[in-house]
C-alpha positions in Angstrom: 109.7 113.4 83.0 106.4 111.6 82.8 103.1 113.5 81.8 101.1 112.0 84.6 97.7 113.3 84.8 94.4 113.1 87.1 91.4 111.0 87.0 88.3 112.0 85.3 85.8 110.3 84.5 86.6 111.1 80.7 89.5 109.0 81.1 86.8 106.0 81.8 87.8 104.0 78.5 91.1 104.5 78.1 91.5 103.0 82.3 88.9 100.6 81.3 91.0 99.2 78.0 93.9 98.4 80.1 92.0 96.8 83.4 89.0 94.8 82.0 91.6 92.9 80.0 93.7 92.5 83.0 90.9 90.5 84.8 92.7 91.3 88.4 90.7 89.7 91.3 92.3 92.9 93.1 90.1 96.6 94.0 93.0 98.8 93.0 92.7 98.0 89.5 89.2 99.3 88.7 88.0 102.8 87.0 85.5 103.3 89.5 87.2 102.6 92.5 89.9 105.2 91.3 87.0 107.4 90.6 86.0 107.3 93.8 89.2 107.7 96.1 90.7 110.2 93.6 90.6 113.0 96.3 92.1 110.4 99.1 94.6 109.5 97.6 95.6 112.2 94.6 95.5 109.8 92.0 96.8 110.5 88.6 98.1 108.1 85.9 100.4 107.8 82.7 100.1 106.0 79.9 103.9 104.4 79.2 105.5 102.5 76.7 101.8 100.5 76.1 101.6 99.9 79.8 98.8 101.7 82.0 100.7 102.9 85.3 98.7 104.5 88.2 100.1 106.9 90.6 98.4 107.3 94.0 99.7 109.5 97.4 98.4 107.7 100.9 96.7 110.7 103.3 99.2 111.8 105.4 102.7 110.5 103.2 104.6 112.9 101.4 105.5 110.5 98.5 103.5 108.6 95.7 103.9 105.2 95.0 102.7 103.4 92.2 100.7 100.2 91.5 101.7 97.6 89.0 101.9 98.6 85.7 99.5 97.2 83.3 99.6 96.8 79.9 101.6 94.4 76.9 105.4 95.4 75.8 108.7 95.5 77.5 108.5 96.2 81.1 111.4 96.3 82.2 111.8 99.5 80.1 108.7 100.8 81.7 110.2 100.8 85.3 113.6 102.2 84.4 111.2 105.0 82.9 109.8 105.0 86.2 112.6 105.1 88.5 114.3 107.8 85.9 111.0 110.1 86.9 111.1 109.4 90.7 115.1 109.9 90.8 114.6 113.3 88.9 111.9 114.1 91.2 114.0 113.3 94.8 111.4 110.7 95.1 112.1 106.6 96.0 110.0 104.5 93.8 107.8 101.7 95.4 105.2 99.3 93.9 102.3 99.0 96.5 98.8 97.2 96.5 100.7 94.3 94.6 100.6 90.4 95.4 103.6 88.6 95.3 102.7 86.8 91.5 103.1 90.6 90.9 106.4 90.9 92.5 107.8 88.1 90.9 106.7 89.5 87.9 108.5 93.0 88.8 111.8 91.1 90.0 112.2 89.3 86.9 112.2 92.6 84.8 113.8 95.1 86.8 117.8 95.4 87.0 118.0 96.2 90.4 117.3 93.7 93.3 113.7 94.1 94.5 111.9 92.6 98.1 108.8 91.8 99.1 107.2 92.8 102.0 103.3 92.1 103.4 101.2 94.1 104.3 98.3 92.7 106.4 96.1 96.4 106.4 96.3 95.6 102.7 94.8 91.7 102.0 91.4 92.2 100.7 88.7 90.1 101.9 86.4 87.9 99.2 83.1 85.7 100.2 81.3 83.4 98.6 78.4 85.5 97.3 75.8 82.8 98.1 76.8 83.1 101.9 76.2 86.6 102.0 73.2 86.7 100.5 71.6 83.7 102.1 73.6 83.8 105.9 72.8 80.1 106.3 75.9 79.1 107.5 76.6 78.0 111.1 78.9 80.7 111.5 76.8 83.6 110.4 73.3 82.6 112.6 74.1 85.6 114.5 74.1 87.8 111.4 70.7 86.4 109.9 69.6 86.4 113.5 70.2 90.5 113.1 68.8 91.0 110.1 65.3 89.0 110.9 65.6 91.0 114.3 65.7 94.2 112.0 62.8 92.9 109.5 60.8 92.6 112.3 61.1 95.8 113.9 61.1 98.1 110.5 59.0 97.8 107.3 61.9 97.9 105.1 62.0 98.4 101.1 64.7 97.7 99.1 65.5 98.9 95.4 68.1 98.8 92.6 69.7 102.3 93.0 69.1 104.0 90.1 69.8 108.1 89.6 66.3 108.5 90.6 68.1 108.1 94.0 71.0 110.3 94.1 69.9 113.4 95.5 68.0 111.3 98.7 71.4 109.3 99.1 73.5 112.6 99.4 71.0 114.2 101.9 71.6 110.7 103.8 75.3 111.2 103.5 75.2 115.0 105.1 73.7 113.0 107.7 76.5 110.1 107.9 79.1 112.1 107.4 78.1 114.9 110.3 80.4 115.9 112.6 83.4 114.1 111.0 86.3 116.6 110.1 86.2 118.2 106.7 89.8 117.6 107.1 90.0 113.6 107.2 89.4 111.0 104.8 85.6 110.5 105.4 85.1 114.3 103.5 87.7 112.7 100.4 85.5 109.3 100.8 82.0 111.4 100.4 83.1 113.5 97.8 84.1 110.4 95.9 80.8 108.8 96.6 79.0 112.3 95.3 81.2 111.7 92.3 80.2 108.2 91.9 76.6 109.0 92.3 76.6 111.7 89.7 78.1 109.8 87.2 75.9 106.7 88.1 74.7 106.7 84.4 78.7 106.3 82.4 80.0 103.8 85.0 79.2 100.0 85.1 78.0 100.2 88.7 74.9 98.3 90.3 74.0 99.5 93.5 71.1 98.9 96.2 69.0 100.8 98.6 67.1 99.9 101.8 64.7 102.7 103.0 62.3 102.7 105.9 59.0 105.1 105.2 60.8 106.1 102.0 64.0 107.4 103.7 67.2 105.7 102.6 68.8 103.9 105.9 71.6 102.1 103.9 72.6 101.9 100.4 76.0 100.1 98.6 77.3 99.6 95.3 79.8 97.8 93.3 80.6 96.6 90.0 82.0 93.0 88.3 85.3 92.4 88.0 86.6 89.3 87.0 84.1 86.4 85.5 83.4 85.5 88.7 84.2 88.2 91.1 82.2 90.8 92.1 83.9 93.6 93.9 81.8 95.9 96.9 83.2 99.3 96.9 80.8 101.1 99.1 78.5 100.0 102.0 76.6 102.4 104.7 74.5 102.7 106.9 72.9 104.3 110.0 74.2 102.5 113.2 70.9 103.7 115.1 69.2 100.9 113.2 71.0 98.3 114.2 71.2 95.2 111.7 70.4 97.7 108.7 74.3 96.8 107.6 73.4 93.1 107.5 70.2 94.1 105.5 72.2 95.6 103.0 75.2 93.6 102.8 72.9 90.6 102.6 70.0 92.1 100.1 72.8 93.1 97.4 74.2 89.7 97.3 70.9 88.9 96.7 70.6 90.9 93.4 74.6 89.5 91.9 74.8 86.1 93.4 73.6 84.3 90.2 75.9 85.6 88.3 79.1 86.2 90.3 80.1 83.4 92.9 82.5 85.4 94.9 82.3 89.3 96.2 85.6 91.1 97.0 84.6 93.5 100.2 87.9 95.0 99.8 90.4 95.8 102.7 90.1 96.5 106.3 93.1 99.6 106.6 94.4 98.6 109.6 91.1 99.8 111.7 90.1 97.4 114.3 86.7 97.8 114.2 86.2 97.4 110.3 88.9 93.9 110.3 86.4 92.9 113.3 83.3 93.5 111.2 84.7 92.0 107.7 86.0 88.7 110.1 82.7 88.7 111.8 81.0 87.5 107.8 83.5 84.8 107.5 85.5 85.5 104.3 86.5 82.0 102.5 90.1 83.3 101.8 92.1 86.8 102.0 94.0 88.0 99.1 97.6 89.2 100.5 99.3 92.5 99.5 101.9 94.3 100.0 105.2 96.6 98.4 107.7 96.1 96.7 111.1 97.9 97.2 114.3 98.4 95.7 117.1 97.1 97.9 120.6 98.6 96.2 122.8 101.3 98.4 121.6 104.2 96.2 117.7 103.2 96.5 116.3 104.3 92.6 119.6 104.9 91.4 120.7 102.3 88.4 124.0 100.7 88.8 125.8 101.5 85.7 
């Protein structure tokens, strides 16, 4: 069977050798992000045959699926290795978080037949960095609208987050978070955050804060991706000051937008009110997703 094993952030440069030469425009395949959902989603990962391969369990499913393997050498080896672990393990072997240039790539090296399938929770959203930093497109006057309204009413500061910051950002967070189940994703999504934060100084993360009389009211971070693609993995804020989510969304563009030209505010999971809120900015293109499958009578099973 395969030695899989969790994510630490000791594990940051032997993740990081396999993604930052990837260059994927995608969130899933990033050290930090996996960092940060780790507890969400039980993420482990093996290292295969020269391929990196990332193992991740949705809240609430019972099996694990995997993301594209990453890496140089023969992959069709690597996903019969695969499918030998999840057949010896009672487990079906999918390929999620994957765009179809992915799937192709799968098809053409597996020896069983493979489909495709969508999944619209999954596209990930990317704007042109300029727009959210500047909101001086027709279509977002109602957003600079809010965030001049929000100027006006507050005498707002805003910082490079630093870890000077971390220990008023997790006092915020007790705040966010209060009253949310221990039991739900929001405690696995603030303990990730908390494990960001105190690690701010090994990652490659850039961050900003927006405080009003010296108390943090929103804060979000992210790190580059590609050449040109800056991905957003975490943006909050209190709703009792309203337009302090444009203010931040718009004053971290501000601090990347010379140097990255798009920003990747990841996925929407389904929930209506976030897909409203990520539509509402006016994304120049969605990046689709989905899973791939095996489609033989035996499922994982190899004919032969």
């Amino acid at each position: 069977m395969i030695g899989w094993k969790d994510i630490e952030i000791e594990d940051k440069d032997i993740i990081d050798k396999y993604y930052k030469d990837y260059k994927s425009e995608l969130s899933d395949y990033n050290f930090t992000q996996l960092l940060l959902w780790q507890d969400a989603y039980k993420i482990n990962y093996a290292e295969i045959e020269g391929y990196l391969v990332v193992q991740l369990q949705a809240p609430n499913e019972t099996v694990p699926y995997v993301h594209m393997p990453v890496g140089y050498g023969d992959l069709s080896r690597v996903i019969d290795l695969l499918l030998d672990d999840y057949n010896e393990r009672g487990e079906i072997l999918t390929f999620r978080s994957i765009t179809r240039q992915q799937y192709l790539q799968l098809k053409n090296h597996s020896n069983i037949p493979l489909k495709f399938k969508l999944l619209r929770d999954q596209y990930e959203y990317v704007y042109p960095s300029h727009d959210l930093s500047k909101l001086d497109t027709k279509k977002l006057k109602r957003k600079k609208d809010m965030y001049y309204s929000f100027l006006d009413k507050h005498n707002i500061s805003v910082s490079i987050l630093d870890n000077n910051d971390v220990s008023q950002l997790i006092v915020m967070m007790e705040r966010w978070y209060k009253g949310m189940s221990k039991e739900s994703v929001f405690s696995a999504e603030r303990a990730g955050i908390e494990r960001v934060l105190n690690n701010w100084d090994r990652l490659d993360t850039q961050g900003c804060i927006v405080t009003i009389d010296n108390r943090p009211v929103a804060f979000s971070f992210g790190e580059a991706i590609t050449e040109n693609m800056f991905l957003v993995l975490i943006e909050k804020a209190f709703r009792d000051y309203k337009g302090a989510y444009v203010a931040v969304i718009k004053e971290f563009a501000t601090m990347y937008e010379d140097k990255y030209k798009f920003s990747n505010r990841e996925e929407d999971l389904g929930i209506p009110g976030l897909r409203k809120a990520k539509l509402l900015f006016r994304p120049c293109r969605l990046i689709e997703k989905g899973v791939a499958y095996f489609t033989n009578d035996d499922n994982n099973t190899r004919e032969g």
